[in-house]
GULUM-862507 format. One line per 8 residues: number of its first residue (from 1); for each residue x, y, z of C-alpha. Coordinates in steps of 0.05 Angstrom, whole numbers, plus 32768, in hexadecimal, padded with zeros to 4 digits. Example, Ala and Ser with C-alpha at 12.3 -4.5 7.8 and 13.67 -1.06 7.14 Angstrom:
2
1 = 80F6,7FA6,809C | 8111,7FEB,808F .
END
This chain:
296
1 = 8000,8000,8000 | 8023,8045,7FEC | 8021,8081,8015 | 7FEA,80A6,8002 | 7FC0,806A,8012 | 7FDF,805F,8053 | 7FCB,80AB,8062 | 7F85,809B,8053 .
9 = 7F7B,8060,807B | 7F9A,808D,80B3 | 7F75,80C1,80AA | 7F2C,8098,80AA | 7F50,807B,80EF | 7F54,80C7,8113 | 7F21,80EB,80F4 | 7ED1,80E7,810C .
17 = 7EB7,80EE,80C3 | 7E7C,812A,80C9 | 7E49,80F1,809C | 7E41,80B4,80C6 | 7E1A,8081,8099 | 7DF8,8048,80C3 | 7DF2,8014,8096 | 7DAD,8001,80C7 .
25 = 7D5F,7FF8,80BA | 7D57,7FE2,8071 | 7D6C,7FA3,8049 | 7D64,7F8C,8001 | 7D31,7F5D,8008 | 7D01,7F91,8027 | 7D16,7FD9,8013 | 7D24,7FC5,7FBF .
33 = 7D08,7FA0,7F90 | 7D36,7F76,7F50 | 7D19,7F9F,7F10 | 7D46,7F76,7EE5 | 7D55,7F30,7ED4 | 7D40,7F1D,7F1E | 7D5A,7ED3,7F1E | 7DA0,7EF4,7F11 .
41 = 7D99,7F17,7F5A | 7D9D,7EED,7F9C | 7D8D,7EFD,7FDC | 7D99,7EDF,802C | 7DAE,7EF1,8073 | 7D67,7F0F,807E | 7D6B,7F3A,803C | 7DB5,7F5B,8053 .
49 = 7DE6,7F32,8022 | 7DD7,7F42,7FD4 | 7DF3,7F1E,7F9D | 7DF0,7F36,7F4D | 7E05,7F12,7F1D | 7E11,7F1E,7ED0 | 7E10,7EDC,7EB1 | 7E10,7EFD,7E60 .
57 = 7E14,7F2E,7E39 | 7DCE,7F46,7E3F | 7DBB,7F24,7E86 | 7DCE,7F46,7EBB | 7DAA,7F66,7EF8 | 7D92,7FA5,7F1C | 7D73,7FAE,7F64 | 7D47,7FEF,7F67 .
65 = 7D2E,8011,7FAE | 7CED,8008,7FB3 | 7CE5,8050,7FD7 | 7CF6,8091,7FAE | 7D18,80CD,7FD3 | 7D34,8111,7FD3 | 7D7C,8127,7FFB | 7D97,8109,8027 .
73 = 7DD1,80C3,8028 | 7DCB,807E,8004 | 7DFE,804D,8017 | 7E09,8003,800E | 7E46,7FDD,801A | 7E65,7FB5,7FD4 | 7E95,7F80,7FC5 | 7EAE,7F7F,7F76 .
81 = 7EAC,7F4D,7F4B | 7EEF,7F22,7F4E | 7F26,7F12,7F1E | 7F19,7F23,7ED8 | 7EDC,7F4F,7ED7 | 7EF2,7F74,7E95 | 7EB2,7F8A,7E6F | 7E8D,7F8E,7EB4 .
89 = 7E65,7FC4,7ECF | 7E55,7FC9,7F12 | 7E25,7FFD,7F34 | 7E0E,8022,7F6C | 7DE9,8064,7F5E | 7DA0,808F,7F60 | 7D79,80A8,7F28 | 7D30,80CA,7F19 .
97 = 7D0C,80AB,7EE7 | 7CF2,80CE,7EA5 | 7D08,8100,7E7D | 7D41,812C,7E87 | 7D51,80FE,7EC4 | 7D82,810B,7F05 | 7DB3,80D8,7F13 | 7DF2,80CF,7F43 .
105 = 7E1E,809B,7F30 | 7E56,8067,7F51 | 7E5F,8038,7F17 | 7E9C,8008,7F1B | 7EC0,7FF3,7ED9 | 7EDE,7FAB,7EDD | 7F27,7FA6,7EC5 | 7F53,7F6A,7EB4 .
113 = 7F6E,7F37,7EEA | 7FA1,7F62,7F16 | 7F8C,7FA2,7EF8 | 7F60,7FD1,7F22 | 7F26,7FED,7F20 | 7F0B,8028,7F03 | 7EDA,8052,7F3A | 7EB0,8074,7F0A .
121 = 7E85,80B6,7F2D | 7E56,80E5,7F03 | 7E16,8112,7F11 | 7DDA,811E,7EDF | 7DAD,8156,7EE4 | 7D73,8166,7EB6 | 7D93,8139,7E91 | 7DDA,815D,7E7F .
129 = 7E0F,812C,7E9F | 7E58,8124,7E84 | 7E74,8137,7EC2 | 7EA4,80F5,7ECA | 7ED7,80F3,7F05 | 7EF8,80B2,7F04 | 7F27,808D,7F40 | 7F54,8053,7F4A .
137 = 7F38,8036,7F8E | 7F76,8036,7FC0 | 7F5C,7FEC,7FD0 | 7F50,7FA7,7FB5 | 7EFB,7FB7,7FAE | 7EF7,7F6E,7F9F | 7F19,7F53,7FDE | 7EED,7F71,8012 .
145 = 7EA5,7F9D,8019 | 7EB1,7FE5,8011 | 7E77,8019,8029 | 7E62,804A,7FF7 | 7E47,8087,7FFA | 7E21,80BA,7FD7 | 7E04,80F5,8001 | 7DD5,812E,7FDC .
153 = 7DBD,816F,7FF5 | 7DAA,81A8,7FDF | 7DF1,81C6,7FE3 | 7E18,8191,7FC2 | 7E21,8146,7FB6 | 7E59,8120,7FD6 | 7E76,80D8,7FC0 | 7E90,80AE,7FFC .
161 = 7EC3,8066,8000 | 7EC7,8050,8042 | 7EB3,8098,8065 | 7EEE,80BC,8030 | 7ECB,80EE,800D | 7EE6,80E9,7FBF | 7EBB,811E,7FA4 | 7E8A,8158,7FA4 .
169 = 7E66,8171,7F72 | 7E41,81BC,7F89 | 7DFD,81E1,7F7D | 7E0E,8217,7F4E | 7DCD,820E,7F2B | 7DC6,8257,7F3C | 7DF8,826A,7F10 | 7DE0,823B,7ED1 .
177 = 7DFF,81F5,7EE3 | 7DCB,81BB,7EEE | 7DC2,81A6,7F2E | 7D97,816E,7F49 | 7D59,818B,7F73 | 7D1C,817A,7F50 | 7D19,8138,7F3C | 7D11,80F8,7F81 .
185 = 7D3D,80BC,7F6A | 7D3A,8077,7F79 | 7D7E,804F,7F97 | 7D95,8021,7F66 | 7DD1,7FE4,7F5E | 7DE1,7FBA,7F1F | 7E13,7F9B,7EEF | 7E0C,7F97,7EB2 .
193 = 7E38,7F8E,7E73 | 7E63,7FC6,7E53 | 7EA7,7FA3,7E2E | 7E93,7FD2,7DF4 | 7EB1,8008,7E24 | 7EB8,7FFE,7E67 | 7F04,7FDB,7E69 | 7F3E,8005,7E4C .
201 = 7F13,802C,7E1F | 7EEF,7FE5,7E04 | 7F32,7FC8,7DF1 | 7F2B,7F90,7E28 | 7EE7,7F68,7E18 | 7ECD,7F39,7E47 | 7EE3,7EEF,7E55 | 7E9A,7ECC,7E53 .
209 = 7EB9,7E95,7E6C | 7EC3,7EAC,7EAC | 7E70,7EBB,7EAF | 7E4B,7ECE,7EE8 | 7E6B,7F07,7EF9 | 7E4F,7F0E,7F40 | 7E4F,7F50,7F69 | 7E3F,7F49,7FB3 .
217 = 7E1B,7F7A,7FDC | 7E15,7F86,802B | 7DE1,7FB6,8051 | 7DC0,7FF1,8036 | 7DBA,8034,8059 | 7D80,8067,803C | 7D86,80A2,806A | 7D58,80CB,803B .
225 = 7D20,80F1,8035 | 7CEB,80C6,8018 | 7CB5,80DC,7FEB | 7C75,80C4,7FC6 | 7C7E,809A,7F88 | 7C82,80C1,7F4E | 7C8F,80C1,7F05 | 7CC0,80F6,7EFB .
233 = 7CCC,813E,7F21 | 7CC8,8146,7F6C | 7C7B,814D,7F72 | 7C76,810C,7FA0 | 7CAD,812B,7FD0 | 7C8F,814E,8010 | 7CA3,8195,801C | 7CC7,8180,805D .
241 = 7CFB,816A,802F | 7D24,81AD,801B | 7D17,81C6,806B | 7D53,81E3,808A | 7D3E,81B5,80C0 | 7D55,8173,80A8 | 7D99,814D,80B7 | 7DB0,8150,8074 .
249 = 7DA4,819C,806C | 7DD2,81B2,80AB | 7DFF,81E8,809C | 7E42,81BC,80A1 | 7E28,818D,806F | 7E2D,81C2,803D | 7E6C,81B3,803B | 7EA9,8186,8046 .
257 = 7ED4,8189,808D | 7F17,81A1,8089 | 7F2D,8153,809D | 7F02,8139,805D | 7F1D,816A,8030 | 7F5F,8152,803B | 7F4D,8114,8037 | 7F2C,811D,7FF2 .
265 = 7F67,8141,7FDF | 7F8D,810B,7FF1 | 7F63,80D6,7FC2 | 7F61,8107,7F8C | 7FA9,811A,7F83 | 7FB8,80C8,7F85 | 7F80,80A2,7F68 | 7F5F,80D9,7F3B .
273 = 7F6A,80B7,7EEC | 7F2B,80E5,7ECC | 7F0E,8126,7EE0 | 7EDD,8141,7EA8 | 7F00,8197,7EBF | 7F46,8180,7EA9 | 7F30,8162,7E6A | 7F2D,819F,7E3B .
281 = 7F39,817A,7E02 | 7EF6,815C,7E07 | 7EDB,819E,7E08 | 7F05,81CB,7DD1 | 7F37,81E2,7E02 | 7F0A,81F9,7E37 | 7EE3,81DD,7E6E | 7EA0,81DB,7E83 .
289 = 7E8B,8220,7EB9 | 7E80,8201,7EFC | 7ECE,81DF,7EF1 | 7EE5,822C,7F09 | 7EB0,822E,7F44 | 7EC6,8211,7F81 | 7EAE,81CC,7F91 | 7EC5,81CC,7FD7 .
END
């Protein structure tokens, strides 16, 4: 393990992270529901243990909350899929549904035996995304659960590994950049095949001989504000939700604590292989507006 890693795991040893996620009081069996290819998904230990499995091309599997929300933190704790898991994507995110839909994203892109990950984080909003920071993990994902995070407010989202913040994303919708406030989202996991792009830019397909590609799953932690089904827009949500007077809308949540900004500093400078500001090639030399705002 190199330095900055050995920094990180001493720094989630001294530091009393401000977001304590519980991962308490729902399980798969009871809080989601399988909304594709169900006999690919298994379940036991009382609905708390979660396999999915992606057995072909175009048979793999997704678990779907059955309660939709606005704000607040989703959490579950994952374990990757093993060996060579080239072509494989694995997923833990939110999203509306319908048009011009809101979605936070974890995805995981499989990689060759020995060859690491790819953490894969983005943010939709009225359905402009393209805002891709990517990470090495500073761990084996596949050896071992590892909790992760995404917490949403109305002053910015935050990705989390293990309590290490990785990345925040702020509400400058006032100033023309999309933000996610309108739409309640449902907490979804899956895997699903990608070898067209998802290894080395595509150039590493999938060994199908190594099918089912199983992803395993432990606890799930909705710390949210929940709202009335709904088929697009926040109309279900109650108005309680965007009160000053909920956990997720303190004032320190606004931001990050001096102890996780350096430790998102610390991931970033290391682990950081894509961030969507520094690419201005993708962009004619110049990057998009809220990449000169501060996201801290």
């Amino acid at each position: 393990m190199g330095s900055p890693a050995k920094a990180l795991v001493a720094a989630v040893a001294l530091v009393a992270v401000a977001l304590e996620v519980g991962l308490v009081g729902a399980n798969f069996r009871d809080d989601c529901d399988i909304t594709w290819e169900p006999q690919n998904a298994k379940m036991d230990e009382g609905g708390n243990h979660l396999t999915l499995s992606l057995v072909s091309n175009s048979s793999g599997c997704m678990l779907r909350s059955k309660k939709q929300f606005i704000f607040g933190s989703v959490s579950t704790r994952i374990k990757l899929v093993k060996g060579n898991s080239a072509g494989t994507v694995t997923t833990y995110y939110t999203s509306s549904i319908g048009d011009n839909h809101d979605e936070i994203d974890f995805e995981f892109l499989g990689n060759e035996t020995g060859q690491p990950y790819t953490v894969h984080t983005n943010v939709f909003a009225d359905g402009v995304g393209q805002k891709e920071m990517q990470f090495r993990p500073w761990f084996d994902p596949t050896a071992d659960y590892h909790n992760y995070t995404i917490f949403w407010n109305e002053c910015m989202i935050a990705w989390f590994i293990d309590s290490i913040p990785i990345r925040v994303f702020r509400n400058y919708s006032a100033r023309g950049v999309p933000f996610p406030t309108r739409r309640q989202m449902y907490a979804f996991s899956s895997i699903w095949a990608a070898e067209d792009w998802a290894t080395q830019g595509g150039r590493v397909k999938t060994d199908w001989n190594k099918a089912p590609f199983v992803a395993e799953y432990r606890d799930i932690s909705l710390q949210v504000c929940d709202c009335a089904p709904s088929g697009g827009g926040a109309a279900g949500c109650p108005e309680s939700c965007a009160s000053p007077a909920n956990w997720y809308a303190a004032p320190d949540l606004c931001q990050l604590s001096k102890a996780q900004l350096r430790q998102m500093r610390a991931v970033q400078l290391g682990y950081t292989i894509y961030d969507y500001c520094a690419d201005g090639k993708r962009y004619n030399g110049t990057v998009l507006p809220e990449c000169s705002m501060p996201q801290y």
